[in-house]
Short mmCIF file of the C-alpha atoms (twelve columns), coordinates in Angstrom:
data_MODEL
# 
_entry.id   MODEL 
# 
loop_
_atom_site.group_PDB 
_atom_site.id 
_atom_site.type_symbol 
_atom_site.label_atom_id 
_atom_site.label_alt_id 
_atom_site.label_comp_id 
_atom_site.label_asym_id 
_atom_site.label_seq_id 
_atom_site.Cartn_x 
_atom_site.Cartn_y 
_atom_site.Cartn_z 
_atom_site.pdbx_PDB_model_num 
ATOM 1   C CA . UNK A 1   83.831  81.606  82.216  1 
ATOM 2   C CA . UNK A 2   85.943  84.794  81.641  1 
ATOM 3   C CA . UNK A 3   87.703  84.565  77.974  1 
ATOM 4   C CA . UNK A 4   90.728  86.274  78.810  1 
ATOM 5   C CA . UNK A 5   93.653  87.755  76.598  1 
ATOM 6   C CA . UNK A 6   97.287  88.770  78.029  1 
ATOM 7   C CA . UNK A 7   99.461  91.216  76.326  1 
ATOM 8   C CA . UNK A 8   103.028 91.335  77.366  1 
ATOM 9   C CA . UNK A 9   103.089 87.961  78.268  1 
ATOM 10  C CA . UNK A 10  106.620 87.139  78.307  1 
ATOM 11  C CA . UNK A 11  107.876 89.844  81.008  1 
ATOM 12  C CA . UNK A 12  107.729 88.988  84.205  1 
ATOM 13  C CA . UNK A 13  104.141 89.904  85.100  1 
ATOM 14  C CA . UNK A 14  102.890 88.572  82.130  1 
ATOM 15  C CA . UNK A 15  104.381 84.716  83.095  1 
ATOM 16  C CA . UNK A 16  102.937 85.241  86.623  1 
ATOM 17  C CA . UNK A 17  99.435  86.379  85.419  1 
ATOM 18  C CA . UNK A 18  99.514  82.716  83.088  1 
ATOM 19  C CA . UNK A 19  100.882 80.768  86.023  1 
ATOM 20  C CA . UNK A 20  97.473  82.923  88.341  1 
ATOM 21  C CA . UNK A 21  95.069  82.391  85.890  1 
ATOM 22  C CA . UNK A 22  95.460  78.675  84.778  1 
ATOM 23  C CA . UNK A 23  94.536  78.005  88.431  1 
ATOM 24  C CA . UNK A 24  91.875  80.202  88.277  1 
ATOM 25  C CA . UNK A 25  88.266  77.652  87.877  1 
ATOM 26  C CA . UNK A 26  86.268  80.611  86.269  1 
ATOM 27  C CA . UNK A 27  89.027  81.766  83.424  1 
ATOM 28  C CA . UNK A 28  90.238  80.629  80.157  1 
ATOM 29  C CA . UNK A 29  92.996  82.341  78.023  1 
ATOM 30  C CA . UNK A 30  92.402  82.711  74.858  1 
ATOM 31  C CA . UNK A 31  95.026  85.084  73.651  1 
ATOM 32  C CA . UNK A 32  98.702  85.662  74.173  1 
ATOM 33  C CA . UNK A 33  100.924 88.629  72.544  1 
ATOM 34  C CA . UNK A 34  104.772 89.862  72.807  1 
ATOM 35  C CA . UNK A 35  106.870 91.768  71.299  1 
ATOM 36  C CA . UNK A 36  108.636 88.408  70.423  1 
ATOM 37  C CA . UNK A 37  111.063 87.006  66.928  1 
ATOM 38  C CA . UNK A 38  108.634 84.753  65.826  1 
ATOM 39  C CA . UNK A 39  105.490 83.340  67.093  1 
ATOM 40  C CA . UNK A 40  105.903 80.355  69.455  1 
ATOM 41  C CA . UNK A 41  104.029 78.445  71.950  1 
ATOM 42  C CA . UNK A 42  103.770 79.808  75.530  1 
ATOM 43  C CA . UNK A 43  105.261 76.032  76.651  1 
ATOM 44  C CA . UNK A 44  108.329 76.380  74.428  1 
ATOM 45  C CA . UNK A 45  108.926 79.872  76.089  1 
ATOM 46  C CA . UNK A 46  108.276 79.049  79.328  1 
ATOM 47  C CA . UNK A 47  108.508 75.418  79.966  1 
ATOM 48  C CA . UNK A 48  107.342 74.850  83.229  1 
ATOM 49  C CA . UNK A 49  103.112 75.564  81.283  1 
ATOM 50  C CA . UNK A 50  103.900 72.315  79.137  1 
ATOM 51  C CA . UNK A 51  100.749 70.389  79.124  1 
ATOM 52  C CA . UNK A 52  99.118  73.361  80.861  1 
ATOM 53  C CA . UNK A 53  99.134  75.866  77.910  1 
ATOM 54  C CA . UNK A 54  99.760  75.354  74.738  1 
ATOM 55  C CA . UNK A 55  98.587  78.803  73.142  1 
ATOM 56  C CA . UNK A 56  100.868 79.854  70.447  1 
ATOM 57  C CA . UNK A 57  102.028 83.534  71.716  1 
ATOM 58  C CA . UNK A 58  102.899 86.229  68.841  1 
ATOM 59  C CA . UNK A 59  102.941 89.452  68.094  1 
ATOM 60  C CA . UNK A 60  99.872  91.640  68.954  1 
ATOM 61  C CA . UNK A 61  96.633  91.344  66.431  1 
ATOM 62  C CA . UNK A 62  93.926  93.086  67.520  1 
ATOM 63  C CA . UNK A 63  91.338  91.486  65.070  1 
ATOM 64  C CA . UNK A 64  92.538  88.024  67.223  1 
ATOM 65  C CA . UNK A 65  92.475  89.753  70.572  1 
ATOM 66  C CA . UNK A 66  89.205  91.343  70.470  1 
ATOM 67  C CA . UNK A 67  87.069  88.630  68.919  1 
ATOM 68  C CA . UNK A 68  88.348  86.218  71.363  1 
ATOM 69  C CA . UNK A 69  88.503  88.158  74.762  1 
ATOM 70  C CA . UNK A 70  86.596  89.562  76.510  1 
ATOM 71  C CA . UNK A 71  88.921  90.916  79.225  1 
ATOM 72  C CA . UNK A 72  92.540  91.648  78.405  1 
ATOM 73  C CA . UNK A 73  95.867  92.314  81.075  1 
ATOM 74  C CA . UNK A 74  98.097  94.443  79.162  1 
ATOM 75  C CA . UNK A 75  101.470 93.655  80.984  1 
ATOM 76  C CA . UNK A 76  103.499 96.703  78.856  1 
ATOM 77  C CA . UNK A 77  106.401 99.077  79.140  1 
ATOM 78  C CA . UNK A 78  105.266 102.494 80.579  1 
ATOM 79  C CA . UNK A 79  104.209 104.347 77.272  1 
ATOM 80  C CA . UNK A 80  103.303 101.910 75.593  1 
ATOM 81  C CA . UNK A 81  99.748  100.471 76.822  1 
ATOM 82  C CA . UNK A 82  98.493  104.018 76.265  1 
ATOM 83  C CA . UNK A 83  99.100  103.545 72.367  1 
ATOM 84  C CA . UNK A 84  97.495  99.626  72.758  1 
ATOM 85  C CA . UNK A 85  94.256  100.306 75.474  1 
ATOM 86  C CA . UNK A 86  92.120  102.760 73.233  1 
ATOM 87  C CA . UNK A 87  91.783  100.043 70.932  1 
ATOM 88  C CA . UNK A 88  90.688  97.641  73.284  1 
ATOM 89  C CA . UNK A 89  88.241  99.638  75.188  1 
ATOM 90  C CA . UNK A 90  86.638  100.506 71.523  1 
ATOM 91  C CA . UNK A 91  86.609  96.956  70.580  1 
ATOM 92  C CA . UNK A 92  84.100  96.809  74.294  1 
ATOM 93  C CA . UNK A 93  86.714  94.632  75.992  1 
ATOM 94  C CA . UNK A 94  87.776  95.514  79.392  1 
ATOM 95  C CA . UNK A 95  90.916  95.924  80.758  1 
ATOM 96  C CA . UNK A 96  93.757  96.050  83.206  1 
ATOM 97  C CA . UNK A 97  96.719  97.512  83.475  1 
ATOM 98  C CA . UNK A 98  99.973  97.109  84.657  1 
ATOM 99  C CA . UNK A 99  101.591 99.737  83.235  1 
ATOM 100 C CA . UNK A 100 101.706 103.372 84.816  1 
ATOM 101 C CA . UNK A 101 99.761  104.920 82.019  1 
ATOM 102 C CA . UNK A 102 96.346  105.206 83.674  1 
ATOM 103 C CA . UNK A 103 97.423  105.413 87.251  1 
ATOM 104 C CA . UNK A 104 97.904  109.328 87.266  1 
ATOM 105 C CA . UNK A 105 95.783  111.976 86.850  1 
ATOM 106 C CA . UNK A 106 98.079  115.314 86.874  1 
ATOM 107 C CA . UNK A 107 99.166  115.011 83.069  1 
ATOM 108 C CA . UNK A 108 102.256 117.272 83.499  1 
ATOM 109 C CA . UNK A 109 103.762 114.925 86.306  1 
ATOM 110 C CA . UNK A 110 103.197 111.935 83.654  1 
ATOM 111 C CA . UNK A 111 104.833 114.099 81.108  1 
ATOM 112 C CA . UNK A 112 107.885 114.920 83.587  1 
ATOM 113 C CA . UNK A 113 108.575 111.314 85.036  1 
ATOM 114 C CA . UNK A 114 107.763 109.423 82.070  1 
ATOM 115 C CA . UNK A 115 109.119 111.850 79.473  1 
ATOM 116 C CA . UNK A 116 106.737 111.320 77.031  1 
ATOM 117 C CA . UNK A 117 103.139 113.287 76.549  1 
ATOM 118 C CA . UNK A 118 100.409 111.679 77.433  1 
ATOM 119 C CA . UNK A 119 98.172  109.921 73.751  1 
ATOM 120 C CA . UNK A 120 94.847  108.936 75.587  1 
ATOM 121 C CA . UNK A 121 94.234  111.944 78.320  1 
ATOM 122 C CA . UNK A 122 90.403  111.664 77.800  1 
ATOM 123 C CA . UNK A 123 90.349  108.147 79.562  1 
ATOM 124 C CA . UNK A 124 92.522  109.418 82.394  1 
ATOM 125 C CA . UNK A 125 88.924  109.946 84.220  1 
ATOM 126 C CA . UNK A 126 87.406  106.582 83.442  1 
ATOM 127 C CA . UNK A 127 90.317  104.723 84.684  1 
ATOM 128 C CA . UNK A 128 89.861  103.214 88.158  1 
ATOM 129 C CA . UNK A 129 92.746  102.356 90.476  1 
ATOM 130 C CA . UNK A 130 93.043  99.055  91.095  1 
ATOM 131 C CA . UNK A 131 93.854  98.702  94.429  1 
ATOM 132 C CA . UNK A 132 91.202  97.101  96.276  1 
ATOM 133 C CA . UNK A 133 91.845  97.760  99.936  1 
ATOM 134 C CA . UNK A 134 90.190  101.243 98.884  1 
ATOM 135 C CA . UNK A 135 88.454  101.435 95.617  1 
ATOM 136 C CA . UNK A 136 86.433  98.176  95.711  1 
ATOM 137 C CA . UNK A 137 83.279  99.808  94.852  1 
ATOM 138 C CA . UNK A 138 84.454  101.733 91.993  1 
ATOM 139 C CA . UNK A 139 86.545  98.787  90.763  1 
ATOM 140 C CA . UNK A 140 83.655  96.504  90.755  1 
ATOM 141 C CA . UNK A 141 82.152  98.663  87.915  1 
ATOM 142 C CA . UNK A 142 84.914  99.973  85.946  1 
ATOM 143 C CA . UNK A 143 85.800  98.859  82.209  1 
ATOM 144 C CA . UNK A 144 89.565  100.158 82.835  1 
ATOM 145 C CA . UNK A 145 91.663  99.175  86.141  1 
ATOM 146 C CA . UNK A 146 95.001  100.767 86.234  1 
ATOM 147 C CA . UNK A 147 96.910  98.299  88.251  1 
ATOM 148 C CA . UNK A 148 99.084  100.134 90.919  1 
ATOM 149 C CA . UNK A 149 102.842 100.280 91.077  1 
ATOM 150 C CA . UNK A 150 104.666 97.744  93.210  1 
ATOM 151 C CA . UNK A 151 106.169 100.662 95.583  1 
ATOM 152 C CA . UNK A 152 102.974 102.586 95.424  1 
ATOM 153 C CA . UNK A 153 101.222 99.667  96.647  1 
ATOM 154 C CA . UNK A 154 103.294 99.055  99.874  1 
ATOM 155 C CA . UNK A 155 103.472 102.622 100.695 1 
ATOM 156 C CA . UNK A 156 99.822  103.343 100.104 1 
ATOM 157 C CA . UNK A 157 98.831  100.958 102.574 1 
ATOM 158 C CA . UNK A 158 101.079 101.643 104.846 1 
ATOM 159 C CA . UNK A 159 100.220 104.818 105.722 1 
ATOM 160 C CA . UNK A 160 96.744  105.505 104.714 1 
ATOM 161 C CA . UNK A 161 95.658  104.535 108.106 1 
ATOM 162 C CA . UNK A 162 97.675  107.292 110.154 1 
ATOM 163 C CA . UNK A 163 96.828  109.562 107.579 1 
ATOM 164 C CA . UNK A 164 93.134  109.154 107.461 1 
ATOM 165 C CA . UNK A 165 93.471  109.294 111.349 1 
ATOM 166 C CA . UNK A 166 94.698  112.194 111.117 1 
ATOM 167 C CA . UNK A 167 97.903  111.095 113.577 1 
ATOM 168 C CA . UNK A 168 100.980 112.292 111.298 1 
ATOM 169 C CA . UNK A 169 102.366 115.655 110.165 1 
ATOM 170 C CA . UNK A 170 102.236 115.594 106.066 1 
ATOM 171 C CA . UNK A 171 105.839 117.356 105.506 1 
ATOM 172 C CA . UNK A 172 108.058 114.815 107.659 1 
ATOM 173 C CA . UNK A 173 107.197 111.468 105.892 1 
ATOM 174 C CA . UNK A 174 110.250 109.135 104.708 1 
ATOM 175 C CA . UNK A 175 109.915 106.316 102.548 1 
ATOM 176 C CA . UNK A 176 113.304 103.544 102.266 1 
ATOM 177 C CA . UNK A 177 112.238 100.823 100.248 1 
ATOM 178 C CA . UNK A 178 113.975 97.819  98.765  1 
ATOM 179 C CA . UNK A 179 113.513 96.005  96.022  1 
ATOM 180 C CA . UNK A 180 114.066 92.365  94.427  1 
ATOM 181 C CA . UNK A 181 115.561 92.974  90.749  1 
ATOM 182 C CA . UNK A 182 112.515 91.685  88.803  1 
ATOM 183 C CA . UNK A 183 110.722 94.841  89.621  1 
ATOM 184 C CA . UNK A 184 112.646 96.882  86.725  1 
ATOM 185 C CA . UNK A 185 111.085 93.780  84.432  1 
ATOM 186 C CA . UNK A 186 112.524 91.532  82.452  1 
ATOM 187 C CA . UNK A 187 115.116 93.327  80.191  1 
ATOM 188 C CA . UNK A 188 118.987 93.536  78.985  1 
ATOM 189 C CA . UNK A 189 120.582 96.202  80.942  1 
ATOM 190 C CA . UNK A 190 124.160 96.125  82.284  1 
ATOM 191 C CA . UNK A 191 123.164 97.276  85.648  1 
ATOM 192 C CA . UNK A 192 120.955 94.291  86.152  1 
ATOM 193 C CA . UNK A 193 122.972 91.637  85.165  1 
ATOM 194 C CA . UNK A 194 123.994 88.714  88.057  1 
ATOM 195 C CA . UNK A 195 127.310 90.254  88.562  1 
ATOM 196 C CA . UNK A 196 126.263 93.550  89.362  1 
ATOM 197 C CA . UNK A 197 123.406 92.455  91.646  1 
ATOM 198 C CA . UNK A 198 125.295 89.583  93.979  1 
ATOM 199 C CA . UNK A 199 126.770 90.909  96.977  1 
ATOM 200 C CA . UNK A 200 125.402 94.488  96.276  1 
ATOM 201 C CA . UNK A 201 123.092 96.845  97.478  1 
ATOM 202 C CA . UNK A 202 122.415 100.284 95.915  1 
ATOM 203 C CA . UNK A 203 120.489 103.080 96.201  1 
ATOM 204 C CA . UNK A 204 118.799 104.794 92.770  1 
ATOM 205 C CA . UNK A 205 116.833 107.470 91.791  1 
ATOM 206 C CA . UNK A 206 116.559 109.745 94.908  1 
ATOM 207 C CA . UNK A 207 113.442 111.721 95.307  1 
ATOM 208 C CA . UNK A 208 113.224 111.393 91.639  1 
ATOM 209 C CA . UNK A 209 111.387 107.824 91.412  1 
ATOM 210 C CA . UNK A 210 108.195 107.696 88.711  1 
ATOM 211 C CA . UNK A 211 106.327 106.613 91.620  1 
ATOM 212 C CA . UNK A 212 106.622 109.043 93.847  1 
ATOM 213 C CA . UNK A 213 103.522 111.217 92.241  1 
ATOM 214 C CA . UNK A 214 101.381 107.971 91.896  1 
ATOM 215 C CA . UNK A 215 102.226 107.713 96.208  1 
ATOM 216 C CA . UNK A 216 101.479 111.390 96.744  1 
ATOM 217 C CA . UNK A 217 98.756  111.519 94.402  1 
ATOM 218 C CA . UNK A 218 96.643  108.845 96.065  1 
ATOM 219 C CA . UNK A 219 97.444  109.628 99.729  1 
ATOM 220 C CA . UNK A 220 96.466  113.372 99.025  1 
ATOM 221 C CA . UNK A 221 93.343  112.669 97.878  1 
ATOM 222 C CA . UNK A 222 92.776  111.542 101.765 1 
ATOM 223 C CA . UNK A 223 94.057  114.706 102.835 1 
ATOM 224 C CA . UNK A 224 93.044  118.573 102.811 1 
ATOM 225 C CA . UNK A 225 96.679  119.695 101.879 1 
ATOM 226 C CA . UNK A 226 98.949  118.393 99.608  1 
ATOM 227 C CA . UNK A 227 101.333 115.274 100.557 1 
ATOM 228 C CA . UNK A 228 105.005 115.407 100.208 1 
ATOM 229 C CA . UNK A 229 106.972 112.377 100.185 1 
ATOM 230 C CA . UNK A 230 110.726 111.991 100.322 1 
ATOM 231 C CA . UNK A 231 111.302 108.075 98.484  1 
ATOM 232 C CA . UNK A 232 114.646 106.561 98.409  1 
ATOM 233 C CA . UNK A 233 114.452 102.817 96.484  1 
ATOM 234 C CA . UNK A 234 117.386 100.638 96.807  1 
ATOM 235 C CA . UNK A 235 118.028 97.543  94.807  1 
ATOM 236 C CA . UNK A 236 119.152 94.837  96.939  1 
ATOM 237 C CA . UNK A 237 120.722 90.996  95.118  1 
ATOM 238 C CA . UNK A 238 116.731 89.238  95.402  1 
ATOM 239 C CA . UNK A 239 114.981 87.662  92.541  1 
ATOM 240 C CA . UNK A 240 111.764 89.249  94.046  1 
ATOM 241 C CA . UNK A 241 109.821 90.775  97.359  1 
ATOM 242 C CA . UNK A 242 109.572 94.784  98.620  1 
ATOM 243 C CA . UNK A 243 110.252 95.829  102.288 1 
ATOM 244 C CA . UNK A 244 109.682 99.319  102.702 1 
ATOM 245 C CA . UNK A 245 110.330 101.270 106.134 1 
ATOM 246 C CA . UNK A 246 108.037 104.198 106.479 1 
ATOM 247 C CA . UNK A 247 109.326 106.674 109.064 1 
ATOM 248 C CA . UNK A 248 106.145 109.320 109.526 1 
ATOM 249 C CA . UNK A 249 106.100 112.275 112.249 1 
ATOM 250 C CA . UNK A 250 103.915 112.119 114.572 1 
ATOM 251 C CA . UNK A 251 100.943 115.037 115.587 1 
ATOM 252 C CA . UNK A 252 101.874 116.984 118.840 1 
ATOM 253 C CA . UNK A 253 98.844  116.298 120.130 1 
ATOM 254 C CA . UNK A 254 99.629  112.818 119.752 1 
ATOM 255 C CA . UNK A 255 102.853 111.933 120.913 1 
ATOM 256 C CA . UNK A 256 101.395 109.482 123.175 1 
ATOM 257 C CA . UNK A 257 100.457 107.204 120.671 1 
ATOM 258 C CA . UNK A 258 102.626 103.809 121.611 1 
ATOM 259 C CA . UNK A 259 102.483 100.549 119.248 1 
ATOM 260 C CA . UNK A 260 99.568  99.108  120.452 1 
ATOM 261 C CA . UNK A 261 97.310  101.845 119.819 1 
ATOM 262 C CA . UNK A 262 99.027  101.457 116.416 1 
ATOM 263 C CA . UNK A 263 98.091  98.465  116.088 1 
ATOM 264 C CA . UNK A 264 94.471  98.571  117.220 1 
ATOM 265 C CA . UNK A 265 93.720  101.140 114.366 1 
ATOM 266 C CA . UNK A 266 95.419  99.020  111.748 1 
ATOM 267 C CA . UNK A 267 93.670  96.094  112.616 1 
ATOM 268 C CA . UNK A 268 90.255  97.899  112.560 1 
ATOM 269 C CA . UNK A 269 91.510  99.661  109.908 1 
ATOM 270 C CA . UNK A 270 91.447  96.487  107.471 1 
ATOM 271 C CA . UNK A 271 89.392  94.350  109.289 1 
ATOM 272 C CA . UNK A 272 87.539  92.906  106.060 1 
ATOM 273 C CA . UNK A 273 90.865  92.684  104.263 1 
ATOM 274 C CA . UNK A 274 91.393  89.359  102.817 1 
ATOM 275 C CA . UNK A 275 95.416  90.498  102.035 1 
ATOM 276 C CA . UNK A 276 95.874  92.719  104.674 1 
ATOM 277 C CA . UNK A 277 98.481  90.772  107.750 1 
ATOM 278 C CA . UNK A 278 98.796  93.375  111.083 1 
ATOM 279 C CA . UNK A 279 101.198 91.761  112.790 1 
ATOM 280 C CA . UNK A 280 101.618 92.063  116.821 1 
ATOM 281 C CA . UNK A 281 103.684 93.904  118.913 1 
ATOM 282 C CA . UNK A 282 107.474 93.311  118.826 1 
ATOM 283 C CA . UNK A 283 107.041 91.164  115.426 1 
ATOM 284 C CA . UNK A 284 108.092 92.278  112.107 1 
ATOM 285 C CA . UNK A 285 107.060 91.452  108.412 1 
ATOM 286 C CA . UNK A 286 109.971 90.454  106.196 1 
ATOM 287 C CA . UNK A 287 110.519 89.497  102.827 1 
ATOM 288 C CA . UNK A 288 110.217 85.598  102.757 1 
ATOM 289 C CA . UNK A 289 106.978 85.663  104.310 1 
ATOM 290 C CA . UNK A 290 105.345 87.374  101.305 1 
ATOM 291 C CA . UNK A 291 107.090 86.041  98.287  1 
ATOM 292 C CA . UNK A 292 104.386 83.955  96.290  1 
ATOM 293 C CA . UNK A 293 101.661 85.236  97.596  1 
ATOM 294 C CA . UNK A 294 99.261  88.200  97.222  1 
ATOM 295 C CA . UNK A 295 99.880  89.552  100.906 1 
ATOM 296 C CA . UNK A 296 100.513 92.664  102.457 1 
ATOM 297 C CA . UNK A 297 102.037 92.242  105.718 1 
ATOM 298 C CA . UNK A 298 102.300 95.255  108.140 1 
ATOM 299 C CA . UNK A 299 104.528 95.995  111.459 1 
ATOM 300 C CA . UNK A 300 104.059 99.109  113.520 1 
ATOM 301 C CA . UNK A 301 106.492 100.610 116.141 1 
ATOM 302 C CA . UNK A 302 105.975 103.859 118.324 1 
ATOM 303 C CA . UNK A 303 107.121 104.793 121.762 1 
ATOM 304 C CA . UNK A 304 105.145 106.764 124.136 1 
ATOM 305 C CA . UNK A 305 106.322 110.436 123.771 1 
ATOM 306 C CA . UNK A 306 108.584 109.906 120.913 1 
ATOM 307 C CA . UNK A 307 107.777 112.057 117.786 1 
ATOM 308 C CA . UNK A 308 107.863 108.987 115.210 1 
ATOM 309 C CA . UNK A 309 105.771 106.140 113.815 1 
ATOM 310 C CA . UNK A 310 107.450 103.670 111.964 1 
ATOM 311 C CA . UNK A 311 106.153 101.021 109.976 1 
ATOM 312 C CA . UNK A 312 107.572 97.776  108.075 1 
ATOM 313 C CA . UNK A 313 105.472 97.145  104.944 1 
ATOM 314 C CA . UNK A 314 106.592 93.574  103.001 1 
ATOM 315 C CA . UNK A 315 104.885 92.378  99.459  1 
ATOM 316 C CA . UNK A 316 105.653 90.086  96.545  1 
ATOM 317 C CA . UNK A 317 106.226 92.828  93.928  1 
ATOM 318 C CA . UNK A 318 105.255 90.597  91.311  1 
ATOM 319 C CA . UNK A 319 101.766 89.718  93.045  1 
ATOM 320 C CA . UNK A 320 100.731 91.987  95.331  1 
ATOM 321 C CA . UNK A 321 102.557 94.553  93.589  1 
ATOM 322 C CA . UNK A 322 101.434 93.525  89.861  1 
ATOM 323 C CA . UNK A 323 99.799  90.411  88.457  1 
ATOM 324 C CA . UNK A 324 98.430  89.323  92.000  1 
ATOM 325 C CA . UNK A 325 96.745  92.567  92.365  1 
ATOM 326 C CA . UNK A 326 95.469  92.280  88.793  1 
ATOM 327 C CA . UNK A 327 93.633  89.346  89.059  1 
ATOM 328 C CA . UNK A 328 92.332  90.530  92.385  1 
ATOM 329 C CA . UNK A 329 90.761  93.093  90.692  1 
ATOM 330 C CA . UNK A 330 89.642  90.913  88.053  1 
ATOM 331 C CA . UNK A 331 87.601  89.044  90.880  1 
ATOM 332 C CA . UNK A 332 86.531  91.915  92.055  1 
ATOM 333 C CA . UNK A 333 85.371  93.002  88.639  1 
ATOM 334 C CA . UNK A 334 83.065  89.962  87.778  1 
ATOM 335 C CA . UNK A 335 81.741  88.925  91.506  1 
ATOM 336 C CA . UNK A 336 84.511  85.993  91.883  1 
ATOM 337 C CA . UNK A 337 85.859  85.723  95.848  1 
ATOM 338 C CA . UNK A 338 88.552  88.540  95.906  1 
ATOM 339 C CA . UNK A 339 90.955  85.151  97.272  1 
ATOM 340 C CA . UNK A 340 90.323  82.635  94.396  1 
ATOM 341 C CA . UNK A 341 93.308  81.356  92.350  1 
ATOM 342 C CA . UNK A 342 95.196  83.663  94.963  1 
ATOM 343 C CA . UNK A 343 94.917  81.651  97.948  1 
# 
């Protein structure tokens, strides 16, 4: 039995990793932190745990935290789990992430899309990222997972397979994703309020997205040259759920690549992939397929002797793109089935 502590537990993430783990037969919380008024049961905050959980949740205390954990999910603003994680890794507990603070290793691009210098750079190394489709092995014996972005995620997957086949020119590759609302988190901000979101769709942060060196990063390190992405994100009026369409150029020397060769390689590609859905020809992954659960679902177009691959990528960004993926690499971490409490 895992002893298990969350911190951040009232954002978004933080309620789905509770609502994960209490189904999870091989986990018990123990610990629960916010940055909250007063300290308060997690079934007064939340009522839908009452009679599930009745943990009172208050305001981090790492004495608590490390004598009763032994694993914790820090669920935390960007910045901030950098300043909390030390701590936890000296007190011998292992951790997760699900902030960005672990997930890059070029310093200076933290520095420039976070705005804020870097406090722990000596774990940078240590830290494993957590996204199991390609660093099982390395997850399975790390003390600190950095949980991948919810973008990052889709996009990763997406195209590692064209990329590792060496099918796609690195220069030409287009990213237009969409986005629920909860993936900014749970916060007060004008721009996120109901009235803004209904019966609206808008574009933000064009080609200057903090994910866009966490996508490059990874896929690069597939690659003999450098990656270079162009990412535009658009809010659409959804509670939750990513579709990204990936528009990637393709090799002249293989312009003859048509969807069901596409298709062939994906499904090879993640044969032993528990998450991973290829679908078939002339059938696309959307949204409400994903939402709730920990999938990745994947569509592939090309015609013969056209110069593009495109490719539909759909997630839960709240699962597969956060606390989903986090407990999948908790499984992953202690020997559990990668599906359990996800499936």
């Amino acid at each position: 039995m895992i002893k298990v502590g969350i911190i951040g537990a009232t954002g978004y993430t933080g309620e789905e990793l509770i609502n994960l783990l209490l189904k999870h037969p091989e986990v018990r919380i123990c610990y629960l932190s916010a940055k909250i008024q007063f300290p308060q049961k997690i079934s007064e905050i939340f009522k839908k745990f009452k009679a599930r959980i009745e943990i009172v949740c208050e305001e981090l205390n790492f004495e608590k935290v490390s004598s009763q954990c032994e694993l914790v999910f820090t669920a935390l603003p960007h910045t901030v789990s950098m300043e909390i994680v030390p701590r936890l890794l000296n007190a011998k507990l292992k951790v997760i992430d699900l902030s960005a603070d672990y997930r890059l290793r070029n310093l200076k691009l933290y520095q420039r899309f976070y705005k804020k210098k870097h406090s722990d750079p000596y774990r940078i190394k240590e830290a494993v990222y957590g996204l199991p489709e390609i660093y099982r092995q390395d997850i399975k014996k790390a003390s600190l997972v950095a949980n991948p972005g919810c973008y990052p995620t889709a996009a990763i997957l997406g195209i590692l397979p064209c990329l590792v086949a060496d099918y796609i020119e690195l220069s030409d590759i287009i990213i237009d994703a969409k986005s629920g609302f909860t993936g900014a988190g749970r916060k007060l901000d004008l721009s996120y309020i109901f009235a803004e979101i209904n019966e609206n769709l808008r574009a933000y942060k064009i080609n200057t997205h903090q994910h866009i060196p966490e996508i490059e990063e990874r896929l690069s390190s597939f690659s003999s040259k450098k990656l270079n992405i162009n990412f535009v994100p658009h809010l659409v009026p959804l509670n939750r759920g990513i579709l990204e369409t990936i528009y990637l150029k393709k090799k002249k020397n293989k312009l003859n690549l048509k969807t069901e060769d596409l298709i062939k390689l994906y499904k090879r590609f993640y044969s032993k992939e528990p998450f991973i859905r290829i679908y078939d020809k002339e059938s696309l992954p959307q949204v409400k397929d994903v939402v709730g659960t920990n999938f990745c679902d994947i569509g592939l177009y090309s015609e013969k002797n056209s110069s593009l691959i495109i490719i539909i990528v759909a997630i839960d960004n709240l699962l597969k793109g956060a606390s989903g993926q986090a407990v999948q690499n908790m499984n992953i971490m202690y020997g559990y089935p990668e599906t359990t409490a996800l499936i």
